[in-house]
Residue frames relative to the residue before (quaternion, step in Angstrom):
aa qw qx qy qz dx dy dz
X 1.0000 0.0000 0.0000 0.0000 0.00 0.00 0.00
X 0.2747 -0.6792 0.6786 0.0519 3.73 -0.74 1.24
X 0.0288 -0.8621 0.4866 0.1383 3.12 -1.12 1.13
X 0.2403 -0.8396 0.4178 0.2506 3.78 0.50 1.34
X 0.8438 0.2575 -0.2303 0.4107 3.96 0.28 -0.49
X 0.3610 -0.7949 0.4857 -0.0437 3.25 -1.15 0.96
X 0.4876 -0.5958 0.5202 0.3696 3.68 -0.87 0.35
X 0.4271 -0.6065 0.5358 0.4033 3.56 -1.24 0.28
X 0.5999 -0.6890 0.2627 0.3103 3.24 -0.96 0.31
X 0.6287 0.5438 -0.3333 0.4449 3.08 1.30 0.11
X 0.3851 0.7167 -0.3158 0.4882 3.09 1.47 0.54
X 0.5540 0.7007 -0.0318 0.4484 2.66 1.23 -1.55
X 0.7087 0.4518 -0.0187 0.5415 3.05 0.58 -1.69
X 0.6089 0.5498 -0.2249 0.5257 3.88 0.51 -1.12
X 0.6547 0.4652 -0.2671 0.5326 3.58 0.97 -1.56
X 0.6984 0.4422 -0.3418 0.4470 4.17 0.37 -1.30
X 0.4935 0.7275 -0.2616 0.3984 3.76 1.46 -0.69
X 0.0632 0.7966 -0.4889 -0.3499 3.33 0.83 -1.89
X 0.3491 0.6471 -0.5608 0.3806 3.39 0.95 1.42
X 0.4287 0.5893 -0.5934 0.3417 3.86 0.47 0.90
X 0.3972 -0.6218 0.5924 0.3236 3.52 -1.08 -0.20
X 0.8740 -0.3516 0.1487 0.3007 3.40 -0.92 0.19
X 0.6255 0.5388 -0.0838 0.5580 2.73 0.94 -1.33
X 0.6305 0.4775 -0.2466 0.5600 3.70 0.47 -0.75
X 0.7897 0.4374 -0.2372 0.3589 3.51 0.15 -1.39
X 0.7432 0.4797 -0.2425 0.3984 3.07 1.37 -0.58
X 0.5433 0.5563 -0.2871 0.5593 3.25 1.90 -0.33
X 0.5587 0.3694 -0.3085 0.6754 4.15 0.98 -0.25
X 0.7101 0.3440 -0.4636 0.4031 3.67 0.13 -0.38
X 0.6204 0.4704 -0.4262 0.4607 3.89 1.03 -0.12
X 0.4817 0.5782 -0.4612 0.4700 3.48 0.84 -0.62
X 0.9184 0.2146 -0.2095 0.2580 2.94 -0.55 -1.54
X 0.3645 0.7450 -0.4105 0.3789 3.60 1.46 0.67
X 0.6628 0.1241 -0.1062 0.7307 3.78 1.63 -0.82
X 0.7044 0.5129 -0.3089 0.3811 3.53 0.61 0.71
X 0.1210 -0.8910 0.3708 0.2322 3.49 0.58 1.57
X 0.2870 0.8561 -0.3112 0.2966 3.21 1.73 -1.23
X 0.7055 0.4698 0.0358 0.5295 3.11 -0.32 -2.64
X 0.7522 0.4708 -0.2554 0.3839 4.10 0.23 -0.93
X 0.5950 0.6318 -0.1395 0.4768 3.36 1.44 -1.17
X 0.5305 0.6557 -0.1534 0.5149 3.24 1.36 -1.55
X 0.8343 0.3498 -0.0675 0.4208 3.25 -0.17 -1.47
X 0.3803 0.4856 -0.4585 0.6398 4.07 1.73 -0.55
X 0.6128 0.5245 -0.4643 0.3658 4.09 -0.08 -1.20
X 0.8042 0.4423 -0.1649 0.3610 3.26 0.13 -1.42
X 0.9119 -0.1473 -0.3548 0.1441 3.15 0.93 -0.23
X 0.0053 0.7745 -0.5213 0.3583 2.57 0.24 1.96
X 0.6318 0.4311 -0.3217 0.5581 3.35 1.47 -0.56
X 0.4863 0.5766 -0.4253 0.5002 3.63 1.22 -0.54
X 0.7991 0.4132 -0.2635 0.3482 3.54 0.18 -0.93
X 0.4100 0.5768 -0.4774 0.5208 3.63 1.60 -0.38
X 0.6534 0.5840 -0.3227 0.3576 3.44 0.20 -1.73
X 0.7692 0.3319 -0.2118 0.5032 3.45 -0.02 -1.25
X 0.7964 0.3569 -0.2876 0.3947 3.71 0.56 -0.73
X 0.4634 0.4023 -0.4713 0.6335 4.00 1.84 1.19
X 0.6011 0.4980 -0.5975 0.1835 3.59 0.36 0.35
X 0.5009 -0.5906 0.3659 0.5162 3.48 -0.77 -0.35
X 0.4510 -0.6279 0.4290 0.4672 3.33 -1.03 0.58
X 0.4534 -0.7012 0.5471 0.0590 3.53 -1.86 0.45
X 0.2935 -0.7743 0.4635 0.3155 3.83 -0.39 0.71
X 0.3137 -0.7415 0.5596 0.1963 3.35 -1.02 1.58
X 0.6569 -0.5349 0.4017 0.3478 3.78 -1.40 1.38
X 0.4534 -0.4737 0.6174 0.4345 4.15 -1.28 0.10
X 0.7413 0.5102 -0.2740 0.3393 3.51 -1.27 1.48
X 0.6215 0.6594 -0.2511 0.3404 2.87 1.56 -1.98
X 0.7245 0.4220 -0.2222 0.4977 3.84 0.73 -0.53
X 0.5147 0.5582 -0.4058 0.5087 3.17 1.05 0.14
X 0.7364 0.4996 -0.2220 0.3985 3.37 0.73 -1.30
X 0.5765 0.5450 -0.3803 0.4754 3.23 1.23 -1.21
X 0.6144 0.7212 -0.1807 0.2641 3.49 0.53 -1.04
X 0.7417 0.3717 -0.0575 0.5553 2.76 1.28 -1.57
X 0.5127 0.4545 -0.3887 0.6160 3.95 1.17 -0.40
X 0.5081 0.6528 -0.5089 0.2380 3.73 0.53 -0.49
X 0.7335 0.3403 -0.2181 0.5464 3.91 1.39 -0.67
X 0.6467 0.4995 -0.4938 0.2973 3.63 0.82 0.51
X 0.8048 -0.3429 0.2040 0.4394 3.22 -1.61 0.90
X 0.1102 -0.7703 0.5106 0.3656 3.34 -0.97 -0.21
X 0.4428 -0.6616 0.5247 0.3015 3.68 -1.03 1.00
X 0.5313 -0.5819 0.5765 0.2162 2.82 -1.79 0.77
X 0.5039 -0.6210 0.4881 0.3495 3.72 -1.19 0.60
């Protein structure tokens, strides 16, 4: 199977991000299942995400903050 059309890349990108919405994520996440190209891409990206985040400085997390996360960990999730 030849694939002839492609996401744009900023899709792509958005998709290595996890700023798509469902619907999207699930349409790039089929692509890039028969699509080494498009799959390769999106390894690129994030990896540069992870430089990025791993040159910031680190920050002081509030008394609690892991608790909370923790505790939102069982609520519904909302739709965007």
């Amino acid at each position: 199977m030849n694939i002839e059309h492609h996401p744009i890349d900023i899709l792509l990108a958005a998709f290595a991000a996890g700023t798509l919405d469902n619907g999207q994520h699930i349409a790039i996440a089929t692509h890039l299942f028969s699509c080494p190209k498009c799959h390769t891409f999106v390894c690129s990206m994030e990896e540069v995400g992870g430089a990025m985040l791993e040159g910031l400085p680190a920050a002081s997390m509030s008394n609690g903050a892991m608790a909370a996360v923790e505790a939102r960990l069982n609520e519904p999730v909302r739709s965007a």
